[in-house]
C-alpha positions in Angstrom: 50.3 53.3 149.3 48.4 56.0 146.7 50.1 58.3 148.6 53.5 57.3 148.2 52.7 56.0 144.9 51.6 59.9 143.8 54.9 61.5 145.7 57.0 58.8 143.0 55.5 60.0 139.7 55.1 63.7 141.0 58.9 63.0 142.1 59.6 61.6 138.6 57.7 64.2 136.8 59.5 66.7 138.4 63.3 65.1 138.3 62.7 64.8 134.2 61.3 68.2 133.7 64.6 69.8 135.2 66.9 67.3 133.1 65.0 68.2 130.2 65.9 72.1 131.2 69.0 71.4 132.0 69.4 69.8 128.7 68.3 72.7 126.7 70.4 74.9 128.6 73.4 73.2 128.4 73.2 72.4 124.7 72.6 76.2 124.0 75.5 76.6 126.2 77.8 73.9 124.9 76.7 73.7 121.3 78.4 77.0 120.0 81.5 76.0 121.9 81.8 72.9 120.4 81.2 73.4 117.1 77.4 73.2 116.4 75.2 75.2 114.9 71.9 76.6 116.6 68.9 77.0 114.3 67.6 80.4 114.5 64.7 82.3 113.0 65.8 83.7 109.4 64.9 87.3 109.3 63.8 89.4 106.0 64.7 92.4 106.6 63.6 94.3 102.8 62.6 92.8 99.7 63.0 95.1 96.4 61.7 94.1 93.2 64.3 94.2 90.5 64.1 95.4 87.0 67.7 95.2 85.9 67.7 92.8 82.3 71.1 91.5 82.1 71.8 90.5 78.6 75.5 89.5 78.5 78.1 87.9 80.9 81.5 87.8 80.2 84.3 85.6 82.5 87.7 87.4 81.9 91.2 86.7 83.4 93.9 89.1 84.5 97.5 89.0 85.9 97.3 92.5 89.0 100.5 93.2 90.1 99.8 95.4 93.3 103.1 97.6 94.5 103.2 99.0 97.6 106.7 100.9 97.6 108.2 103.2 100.1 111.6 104.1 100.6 112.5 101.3 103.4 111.0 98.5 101.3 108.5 97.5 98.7 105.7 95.0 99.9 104.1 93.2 96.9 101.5 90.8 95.5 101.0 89.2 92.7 97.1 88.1 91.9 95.9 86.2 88.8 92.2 87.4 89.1 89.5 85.4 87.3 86.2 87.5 86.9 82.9 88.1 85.7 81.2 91.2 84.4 77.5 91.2 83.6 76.0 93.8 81.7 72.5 94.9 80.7 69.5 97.4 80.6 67.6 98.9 83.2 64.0 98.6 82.5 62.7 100.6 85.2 63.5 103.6 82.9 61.1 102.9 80.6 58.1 105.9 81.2 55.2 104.9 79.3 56.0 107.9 76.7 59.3 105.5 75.4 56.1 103.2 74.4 54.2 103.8 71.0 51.8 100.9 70.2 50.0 101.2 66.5 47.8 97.5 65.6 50.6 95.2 64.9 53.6 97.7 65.6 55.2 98.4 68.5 58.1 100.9 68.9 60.5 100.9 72.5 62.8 103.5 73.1 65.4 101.9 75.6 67.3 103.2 78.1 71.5 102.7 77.3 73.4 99.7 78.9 75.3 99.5 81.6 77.5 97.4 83.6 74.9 95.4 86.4 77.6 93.8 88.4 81.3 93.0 88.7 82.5 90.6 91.1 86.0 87.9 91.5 85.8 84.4 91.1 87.2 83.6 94.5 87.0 79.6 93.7 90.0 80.4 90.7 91.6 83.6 92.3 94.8 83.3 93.3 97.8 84.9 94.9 100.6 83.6 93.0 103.5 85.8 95.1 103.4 87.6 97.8 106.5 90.0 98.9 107.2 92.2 102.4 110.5 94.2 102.4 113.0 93.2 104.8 112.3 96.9 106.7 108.6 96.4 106.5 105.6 95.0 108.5 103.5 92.3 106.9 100.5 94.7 105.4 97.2 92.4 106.0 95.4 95.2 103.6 97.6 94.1 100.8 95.5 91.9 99.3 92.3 93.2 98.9 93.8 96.4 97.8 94.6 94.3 94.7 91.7 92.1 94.8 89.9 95.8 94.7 92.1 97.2 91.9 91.6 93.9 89.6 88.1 94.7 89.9 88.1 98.3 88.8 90.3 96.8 85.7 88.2 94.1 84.6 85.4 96.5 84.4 87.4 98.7 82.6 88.8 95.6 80.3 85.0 94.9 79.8 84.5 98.0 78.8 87.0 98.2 76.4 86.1 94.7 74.6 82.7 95.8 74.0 80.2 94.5 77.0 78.0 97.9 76.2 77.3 97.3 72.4 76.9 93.2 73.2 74.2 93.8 76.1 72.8 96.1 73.9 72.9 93.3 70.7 71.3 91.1 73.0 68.7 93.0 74.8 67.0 94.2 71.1 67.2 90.5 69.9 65.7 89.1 72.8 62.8 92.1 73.1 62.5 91.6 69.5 61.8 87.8 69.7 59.6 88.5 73.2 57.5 90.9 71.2 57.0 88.6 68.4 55.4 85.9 70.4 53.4 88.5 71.8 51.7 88.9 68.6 53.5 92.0 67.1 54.5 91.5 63.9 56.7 95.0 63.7 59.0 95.6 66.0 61.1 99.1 66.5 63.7 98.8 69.4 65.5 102.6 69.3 68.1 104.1 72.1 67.0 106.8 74.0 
């Protein structure tokens, strides 16, 4: 009676460890084909330290009209691009010599602004029209071709309307009020 008693649970024991097998196999098996999502390790594969110090955003809109003409037919879109440019100073350029600390005084040559990062709003970018000439094959490129060239332009609008002299407005008003609270009580912020 132990005996038989023994062969049950072993039996049992046995009968759920392979459903219990079976059910991890088949869920990594079935899950991605039906939708869900296996949790896997996540991986860092390289962590930098960054010293950018971005001082100024700005959000600007433009209209890209992207041509793509050839003799047997234009192919065209149309894009109202929504983007933001950020721009700042790199303080990973400042050497210890750009540094001159006297009691109370402290004088910081900085390095000269530049643009950090340039990126589309792809939430409020559109394609408002979107053209193929009768001769032509629908061009899949199209589009970030002019996703890519409204890039380059708000950069250069950004440019134009001043992001350089703003990020450097801001960088030497927010250094001066950091060194203040620091306990400096003269503060000389000069371009290299």
């Amino acid at each position: 009676m132990l005996k038989k008693a023994a062969a049950a649970i072993g039996a049992l024991a046995i009968i759920f460890a392979l459903g219990l097998v079976l059910g991890l196999f088949s869920y990594r098996w079935l899950a991605p084909r039906f939708g869900g999502l296996l949790n896997t390790a996540t991986l860092i594969k390289k962590v930098q330290t960054l010293s950018q110090f971005v001082t100024v955003k700005y959000s600007l809109e433009k209209i890209i009209v992207y041509d793509d003409p050839k003799w047997y037919g234009d192919s065209r879109v149309l894009l109202v691009a929504h983007g933001v440019v950020k721009a700042g100073i790199d303080l990973d350029q400042i050497a210890p010599k750009d540094i001159d600390v006297s009691g109370k005084k402290i004088s910081v040559a900085l390095p000269r602004p530049r643009v950090t990062d340039v990126y589309l709003d792809d939430r409020r970018t559109q394609i408002v029209e979107r053209s193929t000439g009768l001769l032509r094959v629908f061009d899949k490129d199209l589009e970030q071709n002019a996703r890519r060239q409204a890039v380059e332009e708000l950069r250069l609008a950004a440019l134009q309307n001043g992001i350089l002299n703003d990020a450097t407005a801001q960088a030497r008003s927010q250094l001066t009020s950091l060194f203040n609270q620091v306990g400096f009580t003269e503060v000389v912020l000069r371009s290299k």
